[in-house]
C-alpha positions as CSV (number, residue, x, y, z in Angstrom):
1,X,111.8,138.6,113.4
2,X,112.0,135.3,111.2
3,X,112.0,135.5,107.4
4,X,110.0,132.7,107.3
5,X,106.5,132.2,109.4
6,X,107.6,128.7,110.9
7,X,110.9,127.0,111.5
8,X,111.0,123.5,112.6
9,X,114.6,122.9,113.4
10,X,115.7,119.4,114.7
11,X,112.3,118.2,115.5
12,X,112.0,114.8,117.0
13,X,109.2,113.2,118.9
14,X,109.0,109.5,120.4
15,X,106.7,107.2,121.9
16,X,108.2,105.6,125.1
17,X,106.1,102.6,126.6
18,X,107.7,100.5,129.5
19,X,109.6,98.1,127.3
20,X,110.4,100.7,124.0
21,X,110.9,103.9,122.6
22,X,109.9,104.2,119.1
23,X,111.0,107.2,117.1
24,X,108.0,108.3,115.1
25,X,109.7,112.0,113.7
26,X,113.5,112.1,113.3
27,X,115.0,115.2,113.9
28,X,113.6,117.0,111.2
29,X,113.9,120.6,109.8
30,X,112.1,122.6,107.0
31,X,109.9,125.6,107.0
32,X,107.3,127.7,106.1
33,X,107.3,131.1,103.9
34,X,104.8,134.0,104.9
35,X,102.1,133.2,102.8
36,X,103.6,130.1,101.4
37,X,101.6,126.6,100.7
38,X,104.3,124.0,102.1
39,X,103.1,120.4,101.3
40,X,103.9,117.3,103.3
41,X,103.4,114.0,101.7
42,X,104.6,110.3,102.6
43,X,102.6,107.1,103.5
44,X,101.0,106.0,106.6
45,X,103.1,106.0,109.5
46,X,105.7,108.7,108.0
47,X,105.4,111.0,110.8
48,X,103.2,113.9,108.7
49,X,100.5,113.7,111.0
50,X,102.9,113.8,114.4
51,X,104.6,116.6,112.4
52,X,101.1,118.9,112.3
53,X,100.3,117.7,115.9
54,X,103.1,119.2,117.4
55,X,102.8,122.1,116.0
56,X,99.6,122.7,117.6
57,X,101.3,121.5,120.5
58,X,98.2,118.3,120.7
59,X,100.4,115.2,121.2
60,X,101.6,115.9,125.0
61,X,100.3,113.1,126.9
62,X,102.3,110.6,129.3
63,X,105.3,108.5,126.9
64,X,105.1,111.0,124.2
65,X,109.1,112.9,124.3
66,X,109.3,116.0,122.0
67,X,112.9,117.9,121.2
68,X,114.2,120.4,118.8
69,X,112.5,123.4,118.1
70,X,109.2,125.0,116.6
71,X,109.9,128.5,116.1
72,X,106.7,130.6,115.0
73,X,106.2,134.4,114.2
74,X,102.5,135.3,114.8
75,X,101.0,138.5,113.6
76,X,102.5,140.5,116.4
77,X,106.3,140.0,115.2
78,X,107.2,138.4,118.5
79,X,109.1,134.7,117.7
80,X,108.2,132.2,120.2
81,X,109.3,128.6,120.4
82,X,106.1,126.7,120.8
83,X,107.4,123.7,122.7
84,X,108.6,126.4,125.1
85,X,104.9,128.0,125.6
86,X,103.2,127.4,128.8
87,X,99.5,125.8,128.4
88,X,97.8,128.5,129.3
89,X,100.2,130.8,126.4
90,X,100.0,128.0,123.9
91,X,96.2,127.8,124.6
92,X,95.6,131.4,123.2
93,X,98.0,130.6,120.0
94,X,95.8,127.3,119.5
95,X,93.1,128.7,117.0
96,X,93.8,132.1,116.9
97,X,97.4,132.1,115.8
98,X,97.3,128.6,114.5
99,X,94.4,127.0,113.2
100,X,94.1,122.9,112.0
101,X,91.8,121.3,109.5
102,X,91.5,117.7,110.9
103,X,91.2,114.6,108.3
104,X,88.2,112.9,109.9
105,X,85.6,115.9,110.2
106,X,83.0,113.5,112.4
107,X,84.9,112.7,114.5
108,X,86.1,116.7,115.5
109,X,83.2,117.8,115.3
110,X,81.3,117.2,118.6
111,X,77.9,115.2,117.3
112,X,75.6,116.8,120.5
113,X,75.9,120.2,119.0
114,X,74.7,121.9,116.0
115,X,76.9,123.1,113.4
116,X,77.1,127.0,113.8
117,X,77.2,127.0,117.9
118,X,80.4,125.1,117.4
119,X,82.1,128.0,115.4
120,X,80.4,130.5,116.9
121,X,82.5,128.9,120.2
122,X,85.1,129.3,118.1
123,X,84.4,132.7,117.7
124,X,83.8,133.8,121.1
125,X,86.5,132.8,122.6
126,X,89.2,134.8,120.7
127,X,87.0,137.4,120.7
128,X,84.9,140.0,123.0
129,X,81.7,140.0,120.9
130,X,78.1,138.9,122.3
131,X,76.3,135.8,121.1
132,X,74.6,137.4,118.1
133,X,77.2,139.1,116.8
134,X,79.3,135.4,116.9
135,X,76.2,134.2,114.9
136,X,76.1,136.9,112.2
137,X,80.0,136.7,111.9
138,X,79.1,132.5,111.4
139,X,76.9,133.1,108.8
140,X,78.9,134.9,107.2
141,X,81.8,132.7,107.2
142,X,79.6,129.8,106.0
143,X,79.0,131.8,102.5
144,X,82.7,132.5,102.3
145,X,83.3,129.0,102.2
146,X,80.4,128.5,100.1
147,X,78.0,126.6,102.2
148,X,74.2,126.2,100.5
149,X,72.0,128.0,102.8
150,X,73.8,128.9,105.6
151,X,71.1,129.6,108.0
152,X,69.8,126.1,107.7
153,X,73.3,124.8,108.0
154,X,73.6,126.8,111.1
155,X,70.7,124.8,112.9
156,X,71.7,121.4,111.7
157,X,73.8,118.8,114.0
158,X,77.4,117.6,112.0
159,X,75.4,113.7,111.3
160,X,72.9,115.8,109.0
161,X,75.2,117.3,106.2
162,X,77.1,115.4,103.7
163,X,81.0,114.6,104.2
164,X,81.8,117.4,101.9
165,X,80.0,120.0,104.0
166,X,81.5,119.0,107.1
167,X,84.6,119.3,105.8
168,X,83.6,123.3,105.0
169,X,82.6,123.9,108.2
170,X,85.7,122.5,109.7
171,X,87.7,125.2,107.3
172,X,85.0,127.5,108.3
173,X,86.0,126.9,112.3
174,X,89.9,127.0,111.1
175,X,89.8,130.5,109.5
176,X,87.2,132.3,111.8
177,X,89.8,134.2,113.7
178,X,92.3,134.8,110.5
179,X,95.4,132.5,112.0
180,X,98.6,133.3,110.5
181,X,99.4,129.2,109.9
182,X,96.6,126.9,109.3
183,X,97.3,123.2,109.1
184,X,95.2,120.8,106.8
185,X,95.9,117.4,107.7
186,X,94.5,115.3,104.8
187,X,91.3,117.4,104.6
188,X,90.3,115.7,101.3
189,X,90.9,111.8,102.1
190,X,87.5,109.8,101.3
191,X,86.4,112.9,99.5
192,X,85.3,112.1,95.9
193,X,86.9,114.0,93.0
194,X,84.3,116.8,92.5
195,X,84.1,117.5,96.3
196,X,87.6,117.5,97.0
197,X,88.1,120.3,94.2
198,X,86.0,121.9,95.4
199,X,87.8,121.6,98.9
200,X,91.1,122.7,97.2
201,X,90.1,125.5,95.3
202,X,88.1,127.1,98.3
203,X,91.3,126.5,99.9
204,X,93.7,128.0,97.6
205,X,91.1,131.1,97.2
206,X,90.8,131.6,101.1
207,X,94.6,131.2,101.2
208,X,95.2,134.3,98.9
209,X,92.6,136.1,100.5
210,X,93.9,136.0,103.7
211,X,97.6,135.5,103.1
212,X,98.0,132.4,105.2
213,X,101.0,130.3,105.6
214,X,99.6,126.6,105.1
215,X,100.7,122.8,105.9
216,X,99.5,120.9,103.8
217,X,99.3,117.5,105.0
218,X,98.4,114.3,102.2
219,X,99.6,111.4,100.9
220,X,97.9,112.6,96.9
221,X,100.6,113.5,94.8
222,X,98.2,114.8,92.7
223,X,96.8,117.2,95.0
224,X,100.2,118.5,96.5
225,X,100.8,119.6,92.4
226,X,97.7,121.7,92.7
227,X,97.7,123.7,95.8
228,X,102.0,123.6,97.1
229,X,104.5,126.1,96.6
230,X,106.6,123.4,97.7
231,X,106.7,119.8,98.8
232,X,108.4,117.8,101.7
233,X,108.5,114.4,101.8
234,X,108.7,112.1,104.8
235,X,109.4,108.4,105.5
236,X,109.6,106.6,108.7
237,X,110.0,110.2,109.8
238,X,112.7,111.2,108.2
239,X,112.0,113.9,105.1
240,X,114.1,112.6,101.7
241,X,113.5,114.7,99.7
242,X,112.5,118.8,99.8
243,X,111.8,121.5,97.3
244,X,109.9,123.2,95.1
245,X,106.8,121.4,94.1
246,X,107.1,120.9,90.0
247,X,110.8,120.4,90.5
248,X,110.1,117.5,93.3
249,X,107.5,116.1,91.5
250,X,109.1,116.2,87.8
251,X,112.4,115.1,88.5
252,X,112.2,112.8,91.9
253,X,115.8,112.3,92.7
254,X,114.9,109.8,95.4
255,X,113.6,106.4,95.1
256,X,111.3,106.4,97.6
257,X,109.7,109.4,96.0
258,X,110.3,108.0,92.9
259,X,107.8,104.8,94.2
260,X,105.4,107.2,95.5
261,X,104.6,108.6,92.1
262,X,104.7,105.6,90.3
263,X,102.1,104.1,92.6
264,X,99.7,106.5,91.3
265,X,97.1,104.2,88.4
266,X,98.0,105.7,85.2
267,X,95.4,107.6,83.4
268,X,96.5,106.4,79.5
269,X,97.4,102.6,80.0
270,X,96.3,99.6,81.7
271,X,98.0,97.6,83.7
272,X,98.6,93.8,85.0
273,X,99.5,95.3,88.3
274,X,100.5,99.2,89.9
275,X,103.9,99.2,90.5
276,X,105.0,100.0,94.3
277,X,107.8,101.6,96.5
278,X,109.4,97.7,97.1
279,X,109.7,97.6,92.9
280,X,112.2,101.1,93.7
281,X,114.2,100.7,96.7
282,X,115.1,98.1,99.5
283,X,115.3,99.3,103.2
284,X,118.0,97.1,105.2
285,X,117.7,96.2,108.9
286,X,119.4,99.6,110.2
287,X,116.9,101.1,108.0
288,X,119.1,102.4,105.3
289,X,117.5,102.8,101.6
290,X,119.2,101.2,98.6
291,X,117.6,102.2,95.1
292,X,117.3,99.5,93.1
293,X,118.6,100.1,89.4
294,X,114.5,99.5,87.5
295,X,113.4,101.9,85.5
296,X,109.7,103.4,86.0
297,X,109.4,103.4,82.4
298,X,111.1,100.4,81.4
299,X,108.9,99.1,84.1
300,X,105.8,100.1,83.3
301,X,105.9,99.1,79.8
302,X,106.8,95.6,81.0
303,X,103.7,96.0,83.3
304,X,101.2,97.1,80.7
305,X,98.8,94.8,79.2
306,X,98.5,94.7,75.3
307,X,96.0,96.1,73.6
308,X,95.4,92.1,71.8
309,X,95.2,91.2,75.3
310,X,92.5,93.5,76.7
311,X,90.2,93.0,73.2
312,X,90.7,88.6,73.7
313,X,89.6,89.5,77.6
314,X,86.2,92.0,76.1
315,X,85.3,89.1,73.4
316,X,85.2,86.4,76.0
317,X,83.1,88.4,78.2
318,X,80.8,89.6,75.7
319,X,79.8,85.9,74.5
320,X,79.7,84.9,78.3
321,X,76.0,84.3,79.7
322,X,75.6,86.6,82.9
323,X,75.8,85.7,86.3
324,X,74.1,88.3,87.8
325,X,71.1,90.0,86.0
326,X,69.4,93.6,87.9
327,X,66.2,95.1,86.0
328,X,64.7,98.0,86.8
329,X,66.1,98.2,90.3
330,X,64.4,100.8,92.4
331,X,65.5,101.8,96.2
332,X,63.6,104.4,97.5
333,X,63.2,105.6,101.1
334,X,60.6,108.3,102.6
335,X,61.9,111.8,102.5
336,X,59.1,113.4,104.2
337,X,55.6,112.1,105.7
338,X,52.6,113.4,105.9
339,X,50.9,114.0,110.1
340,X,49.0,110.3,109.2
341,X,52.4,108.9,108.4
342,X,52.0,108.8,104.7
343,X,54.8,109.0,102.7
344,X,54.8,112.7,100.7
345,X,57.9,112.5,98.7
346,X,60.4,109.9,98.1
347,X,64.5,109.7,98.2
348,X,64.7,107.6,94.7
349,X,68.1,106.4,96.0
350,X,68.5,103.8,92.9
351,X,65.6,104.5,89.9
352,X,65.5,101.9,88.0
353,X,68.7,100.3,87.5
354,X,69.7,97.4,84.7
355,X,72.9,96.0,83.9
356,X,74.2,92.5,83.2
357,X,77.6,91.5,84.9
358,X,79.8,88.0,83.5
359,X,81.0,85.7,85.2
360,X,84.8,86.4,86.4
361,X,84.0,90.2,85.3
362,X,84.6,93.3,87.5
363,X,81.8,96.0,87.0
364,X,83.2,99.3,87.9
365,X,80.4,101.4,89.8
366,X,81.6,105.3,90.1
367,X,80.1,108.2,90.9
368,X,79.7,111.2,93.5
369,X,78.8,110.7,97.5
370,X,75.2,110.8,97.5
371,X,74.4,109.6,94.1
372,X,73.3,106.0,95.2
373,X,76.3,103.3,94.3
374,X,76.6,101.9,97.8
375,X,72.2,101.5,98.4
376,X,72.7,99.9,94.9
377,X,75.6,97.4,96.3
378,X,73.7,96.5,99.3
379,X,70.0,96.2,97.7
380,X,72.0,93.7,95.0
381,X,72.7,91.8,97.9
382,X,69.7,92.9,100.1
383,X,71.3,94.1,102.9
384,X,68.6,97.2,102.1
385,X,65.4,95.8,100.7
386,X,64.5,97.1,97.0
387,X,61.6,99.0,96.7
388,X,61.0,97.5,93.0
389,X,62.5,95.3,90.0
390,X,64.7,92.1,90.0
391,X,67.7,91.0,90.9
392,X,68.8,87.4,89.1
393,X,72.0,85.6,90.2
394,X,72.6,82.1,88.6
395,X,68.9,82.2,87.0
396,X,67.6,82.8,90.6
397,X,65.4,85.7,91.5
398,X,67.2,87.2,94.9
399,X,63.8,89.2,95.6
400,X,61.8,86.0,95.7
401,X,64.0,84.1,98.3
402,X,63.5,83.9,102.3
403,X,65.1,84.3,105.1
404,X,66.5,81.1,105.2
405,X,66.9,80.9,101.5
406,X,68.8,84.4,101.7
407,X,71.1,83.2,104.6
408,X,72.4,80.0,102.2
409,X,73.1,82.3,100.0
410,X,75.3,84.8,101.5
411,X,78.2,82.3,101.2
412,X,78.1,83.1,97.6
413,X,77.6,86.5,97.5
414,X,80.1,88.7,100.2
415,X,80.8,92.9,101.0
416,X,84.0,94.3,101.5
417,X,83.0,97.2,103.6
418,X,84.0,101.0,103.4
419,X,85.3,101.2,106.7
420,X,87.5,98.7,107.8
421,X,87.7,99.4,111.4
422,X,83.7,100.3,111.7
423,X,83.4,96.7,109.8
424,X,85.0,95.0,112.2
425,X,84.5,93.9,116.0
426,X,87.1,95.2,118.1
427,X,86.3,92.8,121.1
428,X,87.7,89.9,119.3
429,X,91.1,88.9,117.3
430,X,90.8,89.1,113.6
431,X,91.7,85.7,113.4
432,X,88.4,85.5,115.2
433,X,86.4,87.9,112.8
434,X,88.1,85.9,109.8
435,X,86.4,82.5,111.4
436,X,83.6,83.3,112.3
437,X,81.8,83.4,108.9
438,X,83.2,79.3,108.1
439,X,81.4,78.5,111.3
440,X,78.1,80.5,111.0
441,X,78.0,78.8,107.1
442,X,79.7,74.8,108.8
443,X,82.3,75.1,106.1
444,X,85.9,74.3,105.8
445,X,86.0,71.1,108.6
446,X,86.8,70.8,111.4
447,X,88.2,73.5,113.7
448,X,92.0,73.1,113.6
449,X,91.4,72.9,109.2
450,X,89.3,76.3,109.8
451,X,92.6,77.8,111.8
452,X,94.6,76.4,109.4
453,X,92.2,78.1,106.4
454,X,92.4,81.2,108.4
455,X,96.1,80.7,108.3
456,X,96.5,80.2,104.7
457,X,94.3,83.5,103.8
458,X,96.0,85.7,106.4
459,X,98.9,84.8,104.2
460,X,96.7,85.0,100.7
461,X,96.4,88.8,101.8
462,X,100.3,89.4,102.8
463,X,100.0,89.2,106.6
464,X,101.6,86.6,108.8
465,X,99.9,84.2,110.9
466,X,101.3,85.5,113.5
467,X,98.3,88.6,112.9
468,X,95.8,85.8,114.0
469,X,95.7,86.5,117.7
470,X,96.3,90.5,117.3
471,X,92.9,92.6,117.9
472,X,92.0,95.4,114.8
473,X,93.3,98.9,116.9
474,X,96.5,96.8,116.7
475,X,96.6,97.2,113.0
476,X,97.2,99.9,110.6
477,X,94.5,101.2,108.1
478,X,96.0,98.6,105.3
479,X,96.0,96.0,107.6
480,X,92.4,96.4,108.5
481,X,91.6,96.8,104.7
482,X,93.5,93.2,104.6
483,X,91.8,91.6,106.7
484,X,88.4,92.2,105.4
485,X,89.3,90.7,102.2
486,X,90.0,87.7,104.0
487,X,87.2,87.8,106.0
488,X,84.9,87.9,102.7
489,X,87.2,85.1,101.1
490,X,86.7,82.8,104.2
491,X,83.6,81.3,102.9
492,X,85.1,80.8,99.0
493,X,82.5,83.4,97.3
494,X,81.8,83.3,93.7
495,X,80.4,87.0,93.9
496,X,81.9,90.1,95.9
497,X,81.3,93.5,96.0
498,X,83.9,95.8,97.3
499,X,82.4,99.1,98.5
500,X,84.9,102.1,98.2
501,X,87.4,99.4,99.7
502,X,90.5,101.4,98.9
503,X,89.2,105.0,99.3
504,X,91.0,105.9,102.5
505,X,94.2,104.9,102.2
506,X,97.2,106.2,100.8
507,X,98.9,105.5,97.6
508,X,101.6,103.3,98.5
509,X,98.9,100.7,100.4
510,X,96.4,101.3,98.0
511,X,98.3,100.4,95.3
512,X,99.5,96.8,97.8
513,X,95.2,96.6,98.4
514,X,94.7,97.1,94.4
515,X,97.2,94.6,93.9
516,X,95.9,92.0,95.8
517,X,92.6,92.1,95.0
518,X,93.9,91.7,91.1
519,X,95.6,88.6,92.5
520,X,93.0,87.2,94.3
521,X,90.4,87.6,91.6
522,X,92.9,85.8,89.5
523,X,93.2,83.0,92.0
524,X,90.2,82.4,92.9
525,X,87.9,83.8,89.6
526,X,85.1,85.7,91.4
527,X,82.9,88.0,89.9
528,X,82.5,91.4,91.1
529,X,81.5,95.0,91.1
530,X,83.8,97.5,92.4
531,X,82.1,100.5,93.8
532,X,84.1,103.5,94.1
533,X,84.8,107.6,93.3
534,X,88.3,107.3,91.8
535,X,87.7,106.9,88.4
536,X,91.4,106.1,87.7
537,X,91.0,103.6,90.3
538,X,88.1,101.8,88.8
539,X,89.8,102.7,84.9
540,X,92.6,100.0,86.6
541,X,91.0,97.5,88.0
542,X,87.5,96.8,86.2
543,X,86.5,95.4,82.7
544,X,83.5,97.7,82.2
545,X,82.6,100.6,84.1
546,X,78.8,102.3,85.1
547,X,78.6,105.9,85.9
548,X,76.1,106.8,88.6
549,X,74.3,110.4,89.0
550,X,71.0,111.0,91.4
551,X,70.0,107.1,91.2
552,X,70.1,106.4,87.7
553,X,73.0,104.9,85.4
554,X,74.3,107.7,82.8
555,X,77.0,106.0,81.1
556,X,78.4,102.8,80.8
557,X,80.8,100.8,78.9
558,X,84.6,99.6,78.7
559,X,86.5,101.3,80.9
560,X,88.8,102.5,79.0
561,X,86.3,103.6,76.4
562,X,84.1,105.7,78.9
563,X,87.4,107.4,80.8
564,X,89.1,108.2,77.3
565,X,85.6,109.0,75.2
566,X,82.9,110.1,78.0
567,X,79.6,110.9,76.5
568,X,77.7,112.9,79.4
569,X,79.0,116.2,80.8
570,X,78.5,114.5,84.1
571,X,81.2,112.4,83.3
572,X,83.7,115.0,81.5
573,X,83.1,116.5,85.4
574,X,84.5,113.8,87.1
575,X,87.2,112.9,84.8
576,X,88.4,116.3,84.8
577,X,88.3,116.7,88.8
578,X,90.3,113.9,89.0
579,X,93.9,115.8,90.9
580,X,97.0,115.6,88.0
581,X,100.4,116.0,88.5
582,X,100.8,119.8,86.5
C-alpha cells in the first residue's frame, strides 16, 4: 500500500524522429496525497501537459519513449505501475480509476453527438446498468455540477452551449464513475474570470465531496493559490521548484519562479512594460539557469509609470478630436422566427452602443463571454453588418460606404483574431499569410521590398526571418499570436482591434505578446480597442476602459479609475473573480 495515491518516480518521456530525440519531461519525481490538490504550473512547452498524458497512459504512439515509473493505488489497495499495465488493464483504469479534464472541451467532445449520450457512454461502460438508468444517473450529475436545465442540456450537441458549460460537462464525464485521481489540464484557459470561478469552486466542492486526489495542470499562478495544497513547477521538463502552495508562491526561491510571478499585470500600479522570466535568469547553451542579481521590487518601481505621467497622457487625450465616433450601435440577430419566417424575438447582441475613441488611444473593451464585445469589434469594422446607428472614422460614416469603398478601407482599419491558429491558413508559410494582405492592397513595392517588409516585421514581432518559410503547426501558440500582429501591421494601419489576442496563452508569453503590442503601438501610433475578459489585462494596457454586460455599455472610464472605484455590481463581480495570489 502507498502513502500517497500517485508516485511518479524518475519519469522521463522523449520524442525520437529519424534525425533527433528531444527530451520533453526529465526524469522527474513528485507525488500526490490521498485527497490532496497537487498543482503543476510552468509555461508552454514545460512538459505539464506530457506529465498528465502519461499518466493516463495517452501519449504511446510510434517515436514517443517513456521511462521511470507511475506508481498508482486505486480504490482497491492494489499498487500498479501504470507504464507496466497492458492496454486492455490500463483501458479499465482510464476513466474509472483515473479520470482527465481536457483544456480544449470542443475539441474532446465529439461534435456528432449530443451532450448527455456522451456521458451516459461514459457511464455505461464502467458500469452494468441499462440505458435509462445511464440517463437518470446523467441528469443527475449535470445538477451536481450545476448545469441550467439539465434535461435540455442533455438533448443539445457540444456546438450549442457556451464554453463555460462545456467545460461542466467535461467535469461531469470526468467524475461520473468517482475516479480516485482526476487530472485537469488547464480546464479554465480562455475561460473569463466569472466562469472560471465558477469552474474552480465547483471543482474544489466536488473535490471534498468525493475525496479525490487532483492534478492540477495551469500556467495561472493565481489560480494554483486558490485550489492547491501544493505546487510543482516545471521548465523545459525539469520541476525547480516543489512545495506547499503559499510557501512556493510567497517566498519563490527560484528565479524562474521568481519570473513567473512577476509576469503576472499588477493589480495596484501601472506599468511601461510587464517584466518577464529573461529580466530574472539567463539559460546558457547546456541549459543551465543563472539568476540574475535584479530585484522584482527594485524592478518594478523602475518600471512603473508616474502618476504626472499617466494624468499629462489623460489631458492630451481628453482635448484630442476623435478618430473613431460609434452612436447608438445596434447588432441584433433573429433568435426565433415565426412558420412565415418572421422574426419573433431578437438576440440584441450590441443595443445601442456610443463611445468616442482618440487618436493613438487604446479603448479597453471587457466583459463576460456572451455579453457582445467581439459582434461590437467586428460590426465597428463590418465584418457583421449593424442592425442600426453610426459608425464614424476620420469624419466618414463606415455604414454609408460600398463594397469597394469598404475594401480601400480595410488597410486602415485591421483585426487581430482570437484564435491564432483558426486565423491562419495552414496550406501556406506565414511569410505567405504575412504578404498576402500588401498584395491584395498593391502596397509596399515591388515583390523583393514586400519580402524584405515581411522580413523587417517578422523581426518587429521578435521572430527571425528565418520563420518566413515555416508553415503555422510549426509554431508554438506565441508564435502564432506573433505572427498575426504582423500580419495586421503589414498593410501600416492607423486603427486595430485586438480581439481577446492574449487570452490563451500563458503568462510568461502573454506578458512577451503584451509587451510587444505596447512597443508597437509606440512605434507605429495606432489607435485601438482592446477587447478582452482579464480585466487586469486591459487595467495594463489601455487608457480608458468600457464594461460590457448583455449588449449595452455599463461603465466606463480611466482604467485605473473603473478597476480601483467600480460603480456597477456587475463590475465589483468581475473585479473580484479576477484569481489572486492568497
Amino acid at each position: 500500500m502507498l502513502t500517497k495515491r500517485v508516485e511518479i518516480q524518475d519519469l522521463e518521456v522523449g520524442f525520437q524522429t529519424s534525425q533527433t530525440y528531444t527530451t520533453a519531461v526529465n526524469k522527474i519525481s513528485f507525488s500526490i496525497g490521498k485527497g490532496e490538490v497537487v498543482g503543476v504550473v510552468g509555461e508552454s512547452g514545460s512538459g505539464k501537459s506530457v506529465t498528465a498524458l502519461s499518466l493516463m497512459r495517452l501519449i504511446e504512439i510510434p517515436g514517443v519513449k517513456t521511462a521511470g515509473k507511475l506508481l498508482f493505488e486505486p480504490t482497491d489497495h492494489t499498487v500498479v505501475n501504470l507504464l507496466q499495465l497492458s492496454d486492455a488493464t490500463m483501458r479499465t483504469y482510464r476513466g474509472k480509476e483515473i479520470s482527465m479534464v481536457f483544456q480544449e472541451p470542443m475539441t474532446a467532445l465529439n461534435p456528432l453527438q449530443t451532450c448527455g449520450r456522451q456521458v451516459a457512454e461514459v457511464i455505461r461502460q464502467h458500469k452494468d446498468v441499462s440505458l435509462q438508468a445511464a440517463e437518470e444517473e446523467v441528469l443527475k450529475l449535470f445538477e451536481r455540477v450545476k448545469l441550467p436545465d439539465p434535461p435540455a442540456i442533455f438533448k443539445r450537441y457540444p456546438h450549442e452551449i457556451s464554453g463555460g458549460q462545456k467545460q461542466r460537462v467535461m467535469i461531469a464525464m470526468a467524475i461520473a464513475v468517482r475516479p480516485s485521481l482526476l487530472i485537469a489540464d488547464e480546464p479554465t484557459t480562455a475561460l473569463d474570470v466569472t466562469v472560471q470561478k465558477t469552474v474552480l469552486d465547483l471543482l474544489k466542492e466536488l473535490q471534498s465531496q468525493l475525496q479525490m486526489s487532483v492534478l492540477f495542470i495551469t500556467h495561472d499562478l493565481g489560480v494554483v493559490s486558490e485550489i492547491a495544497d501544493r505546487v510543482v513547477v516545471m521548465y523545459k521538463g525539469n520541476i525547480v521548484e516543489e512545495g506547499p502552495v503559499r510557501e512556493v508562491l510567497h517566498h519563490p526561491r527560484h528565479p524562474y519562479t521568481r519570473g513567473l510571478l512577476a509576469c503576472r499585470p499588477p493589480l495596484d500600479r501601472k506599468l511601461y512594460r510587464l517584466p518577464v522570466t529573461a529580466d530574472f535568469m539567463t539559460v546558457d547553451s547546456q541549459g543551465g539557469i543563472h539568476e540574475k542579481p535584479n530585484a522584482i521590487n527594485e524592478l518594478i518601481d523602475k518600471l512603473t509609470i508616474p502618476a504626472t505621467e499617466l494624468n499629462d497622457r489623460r489631458k492630451q487625450l481628453a482635448e484630442a478630436r476623435p478618430v473613431l465616433e460609434v452612436e447608438g450601435l445596434q447588432t441584433w440577430f433573429p433568435a426565433e422566427k415565426s412558420f412565415t419566417g418572421q422574426v419573433k424575438r431578437w438576440m440584441k447582441a450590441v443595443d445601442g452602443v456610443s463611445f468616442r475613441v482618440a487618436p493613438g488611444e487604446t479603448m479597453g473593451l471587457v466583459g463576460e463571454s456572451g455579453c457582445g464585445k467581439t459582434t461590437l469589434g467586428r460590426s465597428i469594422l463590418r465584418l457583421v453588418e449593424p442592425t442600426g446607428g453610426s459608425v464614424v472614422y476620420k469624419g466618414q460614416d463606415i455604414r454609408s460606404l460600398s463594397a469597394t469603398g469598404m475594401r480601400h478601407l480595410r488597410k486602415e482599419m485591421q483585426l487581430i483574431f482570437q484564435d491564432p491558429y483558426a486565423s491562419l491558413n495552414p496550406r501556406i508559410t506565414v511569410g505567405a499569410a504575412i504578404l498576402e494582405p500588401m498584395q491584395v492592397h498593391g502596397l509596399h513595392g515591388t515583390a523583393k521590398q514586400q519580402q524584405e517588409r515581411v522580413e523587417m516585421l517578422l523581426e518587429k514581432v521578435s521572430l527571425p526571418a528565418a520563420f518566413y518559410h515555416r508553415y503555422p503547426h510549426e509554431l508554438s501558440g506565441g508564435q502564432r499570436q506573433r505572427i498575426v500582429i504582423a500580419r495586421a501591421l503589414a498593410v501600416s494601419p492607423s486603427f486595430i482591434v485586438c480581439d481577446e489576442s492574449v487570452a490563451a496563452l500563458d503568462v510568461s508569453v502573454q506578458a512577451q505578446v503584451l509587451n510587444l503590442l505596447i512597443g508597437l503601438r509606440a512605434e507605429f501610433g495606432f489607435t485601438s480597442i482592446f477587447i478582452s475578459h482579464d480585466l487586469s489585462v486591459v487595467r495594463l494596457l489601455s487608457d480608458r476602459m468600457m464594461v460590457m454586460q448583455r449588449g449595452k455599455i455599463v461603465e466606463a472610464g480611466w482604467a485605473e479609475e473603473v478597476y480601483n472605484s467600480p460603480q456597477t455590481p456587475y463590475t465589483q463581480q468581475l473585479i473580484s473573480a479576477i484569481p489572486k495570489i492568497i
